[in-house]
N, C-alpha and C positions, 0 to 999 in steps of 0.2 A: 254274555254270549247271546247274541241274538238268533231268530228261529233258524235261519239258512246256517248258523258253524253248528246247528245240536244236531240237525239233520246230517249235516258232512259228519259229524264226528260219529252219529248215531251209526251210521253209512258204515262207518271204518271200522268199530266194531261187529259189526253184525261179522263184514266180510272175515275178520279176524277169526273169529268163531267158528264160522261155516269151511273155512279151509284149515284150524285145527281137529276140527272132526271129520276131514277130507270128504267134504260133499262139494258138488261141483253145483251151480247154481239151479240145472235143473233137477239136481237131486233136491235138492233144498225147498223148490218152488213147490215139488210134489208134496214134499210134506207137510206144507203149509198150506196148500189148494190154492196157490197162487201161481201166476205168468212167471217163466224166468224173464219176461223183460220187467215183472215186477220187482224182483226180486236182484235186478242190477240196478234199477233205479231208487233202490233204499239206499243199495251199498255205494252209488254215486253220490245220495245227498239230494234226490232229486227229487223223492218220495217219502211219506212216512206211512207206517204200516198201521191199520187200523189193530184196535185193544186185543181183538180176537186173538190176529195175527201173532200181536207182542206174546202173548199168552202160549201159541204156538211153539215162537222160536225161542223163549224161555226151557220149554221142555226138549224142544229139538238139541239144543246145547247143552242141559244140564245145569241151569245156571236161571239167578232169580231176575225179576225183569229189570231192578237193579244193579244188576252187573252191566247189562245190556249198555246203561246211562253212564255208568264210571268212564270218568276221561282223566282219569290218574295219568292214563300214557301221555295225553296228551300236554300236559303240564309238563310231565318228565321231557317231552319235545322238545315244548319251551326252555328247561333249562338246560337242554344238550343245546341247543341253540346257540343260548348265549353263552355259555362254556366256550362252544367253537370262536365264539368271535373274541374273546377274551384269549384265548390263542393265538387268534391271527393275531389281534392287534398287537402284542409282545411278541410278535415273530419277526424276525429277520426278511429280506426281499425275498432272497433264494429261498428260504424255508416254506415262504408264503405261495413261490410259484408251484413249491412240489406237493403242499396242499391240495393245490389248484389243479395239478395232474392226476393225483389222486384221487380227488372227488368227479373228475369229471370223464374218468374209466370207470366208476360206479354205474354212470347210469344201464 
């Protein structure tokens, strides 16, 4: 994993965190003494928060700065991923178009 997917991933967690404890980013920013544009620019990947910070949002969530870094979901991603495609590919045409209607009323 190079530096730009730990920062997207770091990103993804953070945001995960901060709207299981239903703060909204300038809630969040305040707690940390940061900008809410700082504080989307983590959770975009765009940013990384200095040691201070980490340290912050450790306590801000309840959780060690450890947690922060676990990308277990994102493995688990990975193999929802290929699961799906190991579907399609043993699916039928018509099965594969209603897939195809299905995923794309998700968005």
């Amino acid at each position: 994993m190079n530096d730009e997917d730990i920062k997207k991933v770091f990103g993804k967690k953070v945001k995960e965190y901060r709207e299981r404890v239903l703060l909204s980013q300038e809630d969040l920013s305040a707690k940390l003494d940061i900008t809410q544009r700082q504080v989307s620019m983590i959770e975009r990947g765009l940013s990384f928060p200095k040691l201070s910070t980490l340290n912050k949002l450790s306590n801000v969530f309840g959780c060690s700065i450890q947690d922060l870094f676990d990308n277990d979901y994102l493995q688990q991603e990975t193999v929802l991923k290929e699961r799906l495609k190991s579907i399609i590919d043993a699916s039928s045409y018509e099965k594969i178009k209603t897939l195809y209607l299905i995923a794309k009323n998700l968005k």
